[in-house]
DOROLO-683185 format. One record per residue: residue number from 1; y, x, z of N, C-alpha, C in turn. Coordinates in Angstrom, 3 decimals. Layout:
N
ATOM   seq         nY         nX         nZ        caY        caX        caZ         cY         cX         cZ
ATOM   NUM          Y          X          Z          Y          X          Z          Y          X          Z
...
This chain:
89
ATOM   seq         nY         nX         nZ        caY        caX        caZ         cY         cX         cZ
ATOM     1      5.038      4.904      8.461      4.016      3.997      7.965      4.706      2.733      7.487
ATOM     2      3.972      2.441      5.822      4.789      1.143      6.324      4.486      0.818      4.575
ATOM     3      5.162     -0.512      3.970      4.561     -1.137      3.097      5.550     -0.282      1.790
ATOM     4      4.601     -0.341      0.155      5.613      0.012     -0.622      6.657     -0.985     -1.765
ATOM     5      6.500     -1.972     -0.807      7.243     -3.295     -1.392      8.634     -2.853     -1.638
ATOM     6      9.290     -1.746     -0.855     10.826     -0.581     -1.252     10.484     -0.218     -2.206
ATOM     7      9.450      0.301     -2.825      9.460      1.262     -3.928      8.911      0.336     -5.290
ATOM     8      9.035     -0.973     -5.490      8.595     -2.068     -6.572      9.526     -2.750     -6.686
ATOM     9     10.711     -2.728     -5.708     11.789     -3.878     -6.555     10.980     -5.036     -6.226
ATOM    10     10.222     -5.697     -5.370      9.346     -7.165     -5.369      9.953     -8.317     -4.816
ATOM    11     10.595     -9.081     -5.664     11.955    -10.240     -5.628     10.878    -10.746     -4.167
ATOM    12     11.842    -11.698     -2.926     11.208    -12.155     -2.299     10.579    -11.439     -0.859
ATOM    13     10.683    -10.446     -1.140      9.583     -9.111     -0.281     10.739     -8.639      1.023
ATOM    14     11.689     -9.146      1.487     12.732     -8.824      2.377     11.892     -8.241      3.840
ATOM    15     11.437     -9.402      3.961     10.987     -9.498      5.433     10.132     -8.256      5.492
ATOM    16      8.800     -7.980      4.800      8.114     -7.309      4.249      8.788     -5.829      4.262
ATOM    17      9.454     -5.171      3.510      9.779     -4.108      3.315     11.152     -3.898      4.484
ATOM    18     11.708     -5.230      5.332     12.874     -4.718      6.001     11.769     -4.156      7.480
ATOM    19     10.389     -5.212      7.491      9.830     -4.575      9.180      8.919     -3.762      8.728
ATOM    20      8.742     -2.858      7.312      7.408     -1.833      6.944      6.445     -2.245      7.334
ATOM    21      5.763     -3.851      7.282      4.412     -3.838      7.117      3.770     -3.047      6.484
ATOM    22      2.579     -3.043      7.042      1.726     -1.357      6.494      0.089     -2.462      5.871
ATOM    23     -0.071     -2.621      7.125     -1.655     -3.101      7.048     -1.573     -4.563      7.083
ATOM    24     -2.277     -5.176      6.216     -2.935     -6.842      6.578     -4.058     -6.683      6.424
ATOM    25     -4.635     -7.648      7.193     -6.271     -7.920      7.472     -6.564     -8.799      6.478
ATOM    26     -8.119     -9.210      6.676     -8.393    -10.345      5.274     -8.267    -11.536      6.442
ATOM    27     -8.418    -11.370      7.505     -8.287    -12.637      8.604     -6.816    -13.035      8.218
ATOM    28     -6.182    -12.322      8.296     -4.741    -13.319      7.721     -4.489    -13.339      6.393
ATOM    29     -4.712    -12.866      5.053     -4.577    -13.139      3.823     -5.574    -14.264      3.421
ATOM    30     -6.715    -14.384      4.148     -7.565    -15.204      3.512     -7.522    -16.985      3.429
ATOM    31     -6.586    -17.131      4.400     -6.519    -18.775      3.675     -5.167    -18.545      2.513
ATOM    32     -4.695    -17.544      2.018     -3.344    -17.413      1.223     -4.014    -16.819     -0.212
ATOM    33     -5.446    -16.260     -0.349     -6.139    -15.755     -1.294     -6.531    -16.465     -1.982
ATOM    34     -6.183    -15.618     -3.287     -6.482    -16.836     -4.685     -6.989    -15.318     -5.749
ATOM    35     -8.803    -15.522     -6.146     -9.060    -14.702     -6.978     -8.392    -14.135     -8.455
ATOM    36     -8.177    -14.907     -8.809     -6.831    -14.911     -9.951     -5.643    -13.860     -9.890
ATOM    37     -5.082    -14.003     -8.594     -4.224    -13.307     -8.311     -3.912    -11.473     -7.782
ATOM    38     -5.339    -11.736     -7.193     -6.539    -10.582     -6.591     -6.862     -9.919     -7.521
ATOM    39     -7.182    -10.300     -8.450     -7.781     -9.438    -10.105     -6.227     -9.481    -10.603
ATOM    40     -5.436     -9.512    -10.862     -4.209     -9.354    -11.206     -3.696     -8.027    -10.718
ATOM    41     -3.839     -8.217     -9.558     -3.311     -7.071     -8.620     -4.013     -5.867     -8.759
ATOM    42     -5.234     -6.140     -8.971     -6.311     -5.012     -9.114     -6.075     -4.616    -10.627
ATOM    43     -6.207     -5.450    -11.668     -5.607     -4.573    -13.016     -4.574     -3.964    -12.890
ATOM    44     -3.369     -4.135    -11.910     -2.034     -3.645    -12.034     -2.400     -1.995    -11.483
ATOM    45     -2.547     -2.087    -10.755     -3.232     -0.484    -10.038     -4.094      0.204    -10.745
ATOM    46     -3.510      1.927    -10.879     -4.264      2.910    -11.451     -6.006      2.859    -11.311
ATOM    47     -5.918      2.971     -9.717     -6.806      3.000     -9.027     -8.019      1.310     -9.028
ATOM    48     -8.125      1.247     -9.105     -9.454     -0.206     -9.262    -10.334     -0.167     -8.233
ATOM    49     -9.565     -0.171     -7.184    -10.460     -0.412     -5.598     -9.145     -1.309     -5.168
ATOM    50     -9.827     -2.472     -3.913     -9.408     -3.180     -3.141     -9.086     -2.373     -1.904
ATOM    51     -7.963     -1.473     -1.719     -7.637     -0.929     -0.662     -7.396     -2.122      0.812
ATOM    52     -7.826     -1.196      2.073     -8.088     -1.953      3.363     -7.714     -0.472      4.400
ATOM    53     -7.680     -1.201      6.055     -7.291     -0.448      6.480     -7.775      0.877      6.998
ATOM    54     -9.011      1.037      6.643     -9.926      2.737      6.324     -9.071      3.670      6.050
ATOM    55     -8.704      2.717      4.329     -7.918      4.078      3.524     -6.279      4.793      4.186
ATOM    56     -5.758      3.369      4.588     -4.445      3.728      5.308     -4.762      4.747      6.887
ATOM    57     -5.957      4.726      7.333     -6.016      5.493      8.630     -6.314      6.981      8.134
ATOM    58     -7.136      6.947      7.034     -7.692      7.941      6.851     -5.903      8.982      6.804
ATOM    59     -5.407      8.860      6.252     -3.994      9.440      5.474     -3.323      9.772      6.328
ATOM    60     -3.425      8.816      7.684     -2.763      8.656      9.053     -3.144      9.829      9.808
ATOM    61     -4.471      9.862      9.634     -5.627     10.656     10.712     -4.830     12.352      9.885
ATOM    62     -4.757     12.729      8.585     -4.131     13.652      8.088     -3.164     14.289      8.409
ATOM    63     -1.911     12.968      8.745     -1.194     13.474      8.640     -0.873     13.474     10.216
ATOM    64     -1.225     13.365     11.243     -1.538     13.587     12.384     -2.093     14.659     13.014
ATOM    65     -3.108     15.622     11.616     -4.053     16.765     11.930     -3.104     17.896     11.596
ATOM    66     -3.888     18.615     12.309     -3.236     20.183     11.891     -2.631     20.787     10.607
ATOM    67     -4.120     19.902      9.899     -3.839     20.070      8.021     -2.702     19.950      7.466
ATOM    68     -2.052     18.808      8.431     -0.524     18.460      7.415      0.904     19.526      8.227
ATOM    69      0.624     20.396      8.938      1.028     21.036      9.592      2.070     21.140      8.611
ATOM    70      2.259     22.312      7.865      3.030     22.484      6.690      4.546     21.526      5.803
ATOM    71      3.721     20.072      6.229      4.368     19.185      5.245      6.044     18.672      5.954
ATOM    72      6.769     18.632      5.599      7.913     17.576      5.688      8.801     16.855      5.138
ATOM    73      9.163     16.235      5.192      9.973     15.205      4.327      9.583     14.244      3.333
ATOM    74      7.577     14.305      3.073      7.312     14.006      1.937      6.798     12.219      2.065
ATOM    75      6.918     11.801      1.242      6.340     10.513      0.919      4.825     10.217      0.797
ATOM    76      4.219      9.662      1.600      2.594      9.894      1.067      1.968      8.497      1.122
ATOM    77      1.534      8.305     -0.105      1.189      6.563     -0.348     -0.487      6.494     -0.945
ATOM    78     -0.839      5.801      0.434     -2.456      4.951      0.086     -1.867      3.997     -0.556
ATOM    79     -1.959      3.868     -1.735     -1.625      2.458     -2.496     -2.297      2.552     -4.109
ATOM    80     -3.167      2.998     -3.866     -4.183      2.660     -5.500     -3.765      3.129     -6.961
ATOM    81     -2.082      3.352     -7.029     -1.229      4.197     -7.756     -0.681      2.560     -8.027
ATOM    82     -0.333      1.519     -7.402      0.334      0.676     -7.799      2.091      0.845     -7.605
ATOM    83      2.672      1.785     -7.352      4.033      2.126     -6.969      4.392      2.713     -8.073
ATOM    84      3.427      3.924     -8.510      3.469      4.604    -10.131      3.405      3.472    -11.642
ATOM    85      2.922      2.318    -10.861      2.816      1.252    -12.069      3.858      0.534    -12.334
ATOM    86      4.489      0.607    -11.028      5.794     -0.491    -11.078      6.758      0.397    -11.401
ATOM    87      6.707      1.738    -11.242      7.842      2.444    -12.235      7.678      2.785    -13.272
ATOM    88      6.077      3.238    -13.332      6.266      4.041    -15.339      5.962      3.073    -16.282
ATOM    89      5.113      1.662    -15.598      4.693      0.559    -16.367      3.448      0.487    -16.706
């Protein structure tokens, strides 16, 4: 689990991608939130939802279940397709 600030190249992002933050709350982004920046982020992503921590459990809860029985080695990202943006553009 953990953040895809590794997979964007995001100057600044050390701390971030060296301890895999996964989840932030709006209790701690919200005195640091600026709408401007928020709609920025949201055009940058395939996807045009404000991902929260639902979507990251849901993936969790998966890959925890029987369902993912099968899988290994693979990469699996709740992230709106913003990782696909920062590579194909």
């Amino acid at each position: 689990m953990g953040s895809v600030s590794w997979m964007r190249g995001r100057p600044k992002l050390a701390g971030c991608t060296t301890a895999k933050a996964g989840i932030v709350t709006d209790r701690q982004t919200a005195p640091h939130r600026d709408p401007t920046a928020d709609q920025a982020f949201l055009d940058a992503q395939r996807l045009k939802v404000r991902l929260d921590a639902a979507h990251v459990s849901r993936v969790t809860l998966f890959m925890a279940s029987d369902d993912s029985d099968g899988m290994t080695g693979q990469h699996v990202l709740a992230d709106a397709g913003i990782a696909q943006c920062s590579v194909m553009g």
